[in-house]
C-alpha positions in Angstrom: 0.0 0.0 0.0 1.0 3.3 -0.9 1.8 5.7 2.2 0.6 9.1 2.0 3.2 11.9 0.4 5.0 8.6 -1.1 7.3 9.7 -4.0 8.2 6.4 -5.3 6.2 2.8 -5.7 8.7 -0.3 -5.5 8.8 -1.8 -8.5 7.4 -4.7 -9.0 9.3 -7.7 -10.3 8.7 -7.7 -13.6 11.0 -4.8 -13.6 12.9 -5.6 -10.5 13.7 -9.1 -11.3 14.4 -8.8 -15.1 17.4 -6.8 -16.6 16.8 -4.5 -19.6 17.8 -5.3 -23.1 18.6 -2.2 -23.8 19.5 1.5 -21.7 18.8 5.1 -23.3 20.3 7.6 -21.7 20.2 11.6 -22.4 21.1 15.0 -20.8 19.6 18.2 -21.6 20.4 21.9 -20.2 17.8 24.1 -19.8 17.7 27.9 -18.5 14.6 27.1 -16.3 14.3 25.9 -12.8 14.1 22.5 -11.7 10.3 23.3 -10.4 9.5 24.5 -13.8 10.9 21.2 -15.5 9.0 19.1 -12.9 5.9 20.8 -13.0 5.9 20.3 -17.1 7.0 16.9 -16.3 4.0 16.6 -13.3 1.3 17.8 -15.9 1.1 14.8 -18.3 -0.9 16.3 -20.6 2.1 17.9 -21.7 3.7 15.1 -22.6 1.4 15.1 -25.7 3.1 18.7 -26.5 6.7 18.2 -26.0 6.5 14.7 -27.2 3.7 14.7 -29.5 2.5 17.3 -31.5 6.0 19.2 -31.2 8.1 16.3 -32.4 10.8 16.2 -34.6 9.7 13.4 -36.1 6.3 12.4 -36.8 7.1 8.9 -36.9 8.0 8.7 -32.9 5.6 11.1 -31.4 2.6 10.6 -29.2 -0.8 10.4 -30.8 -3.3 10.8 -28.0 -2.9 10.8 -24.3 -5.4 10.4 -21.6 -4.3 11.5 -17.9 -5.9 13.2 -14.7 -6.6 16.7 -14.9 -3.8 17.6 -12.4 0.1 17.0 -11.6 0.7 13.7 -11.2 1.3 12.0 -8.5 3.0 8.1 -8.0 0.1 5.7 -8.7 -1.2 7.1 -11.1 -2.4 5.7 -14.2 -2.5 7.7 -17.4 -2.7 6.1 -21.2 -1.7 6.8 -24.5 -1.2 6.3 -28.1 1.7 7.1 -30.7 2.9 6.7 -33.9 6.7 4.6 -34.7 8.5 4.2 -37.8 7.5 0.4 -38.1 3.7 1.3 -36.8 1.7 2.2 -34.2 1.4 1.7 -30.2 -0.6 1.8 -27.4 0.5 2.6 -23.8 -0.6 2.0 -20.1 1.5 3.6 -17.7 1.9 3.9 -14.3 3.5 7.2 -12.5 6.3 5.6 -10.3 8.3 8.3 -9.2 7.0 12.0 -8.3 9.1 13.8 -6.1 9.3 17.5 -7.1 11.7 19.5 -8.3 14.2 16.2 -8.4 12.9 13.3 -9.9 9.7 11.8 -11.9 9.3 8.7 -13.5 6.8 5.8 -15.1 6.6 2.5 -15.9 4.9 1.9 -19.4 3.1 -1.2 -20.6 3.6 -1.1 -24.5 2.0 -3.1 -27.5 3.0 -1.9 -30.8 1.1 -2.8 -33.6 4.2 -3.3 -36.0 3.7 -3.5 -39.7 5.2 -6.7 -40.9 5.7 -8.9 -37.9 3.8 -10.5 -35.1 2.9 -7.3 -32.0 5.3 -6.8 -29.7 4.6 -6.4 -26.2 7.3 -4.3 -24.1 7.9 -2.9 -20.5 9.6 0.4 -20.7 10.7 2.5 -17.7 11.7 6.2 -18.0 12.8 8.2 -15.1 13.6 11.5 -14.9 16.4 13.3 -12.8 16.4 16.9 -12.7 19.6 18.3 -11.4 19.9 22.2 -10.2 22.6 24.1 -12.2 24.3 27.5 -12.7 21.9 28.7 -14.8 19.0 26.3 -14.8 18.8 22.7 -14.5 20.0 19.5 -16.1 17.1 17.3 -17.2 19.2 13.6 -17.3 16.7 10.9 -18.7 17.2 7.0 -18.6 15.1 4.7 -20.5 15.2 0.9 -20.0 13.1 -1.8 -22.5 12.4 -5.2 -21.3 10.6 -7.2 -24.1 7.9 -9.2 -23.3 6.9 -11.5 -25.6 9.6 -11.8 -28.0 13.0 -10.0 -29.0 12.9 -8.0 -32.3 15.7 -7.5 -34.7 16.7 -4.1 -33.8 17.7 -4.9 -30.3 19.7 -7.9 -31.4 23.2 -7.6 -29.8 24.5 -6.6 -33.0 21.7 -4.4 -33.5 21.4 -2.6 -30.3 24.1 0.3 -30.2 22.4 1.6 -33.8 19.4 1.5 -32.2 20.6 3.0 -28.9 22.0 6.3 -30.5 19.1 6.3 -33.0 16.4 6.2 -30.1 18.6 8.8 -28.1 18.7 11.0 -31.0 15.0 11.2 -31.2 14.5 11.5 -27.4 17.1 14.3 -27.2 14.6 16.2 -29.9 11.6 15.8 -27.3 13.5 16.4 -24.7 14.6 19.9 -26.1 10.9 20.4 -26.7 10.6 19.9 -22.6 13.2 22.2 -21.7 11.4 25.1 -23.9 8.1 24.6 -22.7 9.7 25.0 -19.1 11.5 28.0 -20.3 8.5 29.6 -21.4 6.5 28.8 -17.3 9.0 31.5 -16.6 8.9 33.6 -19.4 
């Protein structure tokens, strides 16, 4: 059971118990504060801005997005769609970290509906550590995929660093996105 003001669930062991296939990892500098950056992060229907509609790439962008009215808070439960270069997914996540100012986080049950091969089920985690700086804040992101129900090609080990600085490339766009739309809470 959760205890009140909790900023973290423990994870469960589907994510405990099972190492990831593959890591992202990404660092962004931004001018605004790290309350800024959290309360962007905290409103997930943002995530649909900076990560969807403002995208750099329209084929790994969010589509849809359905979340409480309100910054989020750990147990929370918030869905959404997207688009990917070999098709289309559909996401149930789980807020697992919300501790403002310093870190946020979710666990994300994906299904992508790929083109040409059978649907892959994944578990993704992406948490969220905002570091205070100079003149802002450092936005440090981690990304973990755990495949469920089969491996596909592009995380092969031969595979996996292309698609590690590929998937970092994109997430570095978003990310930018993020920082801006915190810059412009204080603007």
């Amino acid at each position: 059971m959760l205890e009140p003001n909790a900023t973290e669930l423990p994870q469960d062991a589907a994510t405990r118990d099972v190492p990831p296939r593959l890591t992202f990892r990404v660092t962004v500098r931004t001018t605004a504060t790290p309350e800024a950056v959290y309360e962007v992060l905290a409103d997930l229907r943002t995530h649909r801005t900076w990560a969807g509609e403002d995208a750099p790439r329209k084929d790994f962008r969010l589509l849809t997005l359905e979340a409480p009215d309100r910054p989020a808070i750990a147990g929370d439960r918030f869905s959404s769609t997207g688009a990917n270069s070999v098709g289309s997914f559909s996401d149930r996540s789980v807020v697992m970290v919300a501790d403002p100012g310093r870190r946020f986080g979710h666990d994300t049950e994906a299904t992508l509906v790929r083109k040409h091969r059978p649907t892959w089920n994944a578990r993704f985690t992406h948490r969220y550590t905002i570091r205070p700086t100079d003149d802002g804040a450092a936005i440090d992101y981690v990304g973990e995929v755990r495949p469920r129900n089969y491996t596909p090609f592009w995380l092969f080990p031969g595979m996996g660093p292309g698609t590690r600085v590929m998937v970092q490339r994109m997430t570095r766009g978003n990310m930018e996105n993020l920082a801006r739309l915190a810059e412009g809470l204080a603007g």
